[in-house]
N, C-alpha and C positions, 0 to 999 in steps of 0.2 A: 566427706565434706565437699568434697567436688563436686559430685552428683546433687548434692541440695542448691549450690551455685548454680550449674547446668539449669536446671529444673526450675531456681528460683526467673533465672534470665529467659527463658522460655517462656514463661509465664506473663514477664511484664512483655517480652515482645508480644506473646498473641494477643495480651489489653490492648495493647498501644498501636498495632496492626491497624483497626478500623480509623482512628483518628490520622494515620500518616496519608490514606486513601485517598483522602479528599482535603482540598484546600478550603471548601466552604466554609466560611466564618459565622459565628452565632448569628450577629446580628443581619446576615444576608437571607438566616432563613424565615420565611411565608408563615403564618399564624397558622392558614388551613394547608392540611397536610397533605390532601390532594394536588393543590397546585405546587406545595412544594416536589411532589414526589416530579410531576410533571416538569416542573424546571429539572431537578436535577438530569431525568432523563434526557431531556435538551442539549442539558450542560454537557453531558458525558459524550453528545455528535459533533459537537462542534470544538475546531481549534483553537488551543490560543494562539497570537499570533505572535509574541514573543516568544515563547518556546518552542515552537514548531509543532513535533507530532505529541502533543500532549493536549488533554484533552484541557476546556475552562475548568470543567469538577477537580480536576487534579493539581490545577497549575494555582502558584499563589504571587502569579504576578501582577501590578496593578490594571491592565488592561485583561486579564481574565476576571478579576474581579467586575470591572464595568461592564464589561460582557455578562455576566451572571446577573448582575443588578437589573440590566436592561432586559436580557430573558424574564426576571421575577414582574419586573414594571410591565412589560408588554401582557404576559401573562392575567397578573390581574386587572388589566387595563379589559379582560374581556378577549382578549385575541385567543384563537386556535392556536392546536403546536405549529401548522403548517403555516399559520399567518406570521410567527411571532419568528420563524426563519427564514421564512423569503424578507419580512423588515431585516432581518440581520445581514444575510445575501445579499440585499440591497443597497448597505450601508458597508458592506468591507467586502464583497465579493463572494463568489464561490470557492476561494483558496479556505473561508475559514470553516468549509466543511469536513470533517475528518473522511466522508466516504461521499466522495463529489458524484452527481449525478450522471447517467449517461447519455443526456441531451446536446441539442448545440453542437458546439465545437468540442466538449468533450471525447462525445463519439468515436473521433478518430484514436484519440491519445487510448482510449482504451480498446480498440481495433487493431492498434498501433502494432503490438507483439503476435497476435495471430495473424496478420498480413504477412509481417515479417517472417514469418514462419515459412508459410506455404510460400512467400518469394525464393528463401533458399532453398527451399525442396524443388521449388521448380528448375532454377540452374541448376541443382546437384544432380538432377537427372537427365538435363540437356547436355551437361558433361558426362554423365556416364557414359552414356548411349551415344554421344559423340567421337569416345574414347571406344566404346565395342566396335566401332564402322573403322575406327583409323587401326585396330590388328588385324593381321593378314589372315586373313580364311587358307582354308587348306587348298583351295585351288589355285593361290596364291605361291604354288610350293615353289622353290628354285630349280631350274632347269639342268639339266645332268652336268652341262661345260658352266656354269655359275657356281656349282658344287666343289667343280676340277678346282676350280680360280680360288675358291673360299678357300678350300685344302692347302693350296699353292701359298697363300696370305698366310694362314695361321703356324705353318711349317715353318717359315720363315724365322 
């Protein structure tokens, strides 16, 4: 009996699986299937910006939704995918890209951890080798009456 519970519950989760995927609503989607396919792909680069790292396809917030509608509008309006996200870039920034470009000011932010990097490798070996110069070398040895004294100290 169990095992048919198990199995019956497997079952409806892997139906219901695709529908949880996507927040897309009937009536958001394109008559031709091409531009739908096209928004979607759009949909799934870019943020929403109420939920943060989730993508508009996924999210079923009311401003994901306008986001989506506005991809589907731009889309059939004749726009490119590149035209119909620079209007979106344009209109809410480059925060609502899920993988922001490496132009601009970006540049640095993603420079940011390799710089960082080879900054601390740089001091960690200015200190090394600062620390090899400050132990005494063997010619550095103590002299036979420094020796007497140390002996004289430690006996004590």
């Amino acid at each position: 009996m169990t095992r048919v519970l198990v199995l019956c519950a497997a079952l409806v989760a892997f139906l219901f699986a695709p529908i949880a995927a996507s927040a897309v609503e009937p009536d958001e989607v394109l008559d031709d299937p091409v531009l739908e396919q096209r928004a979607r792909d759009l949909s799934q680069g870019l943020r929403c910006l109420v939920c943060r790292n989730e993508s508009i396809d996924e999210s079923n917030a009311d401003l994901a939704r306008d986001l989506r509608l506005l991809v589907r509008e731009r889309l059939v309006a004749g726009d490119s995918d590149e035209d119909a996200i620079d209007f979106i870039v344009a209109r809410y920034g480059e925060y609502v890209l899920l993988k922001p470009t490496v132009t601009g000011a970006n540049w640095l932010l993603w420079a940011a951890g390799p710089i960082m990097l080879l900054i601390a490798a740089g001091v960690g070996f200015i200190y090394l080798r600062g620390r090899s110069r400050a132990a005494p070398t063997p010619e550095e040895k103590l002299s036979d009456s420094e020796v007497a004294r140390l002996k004289e100290i430690l006996d004590d």
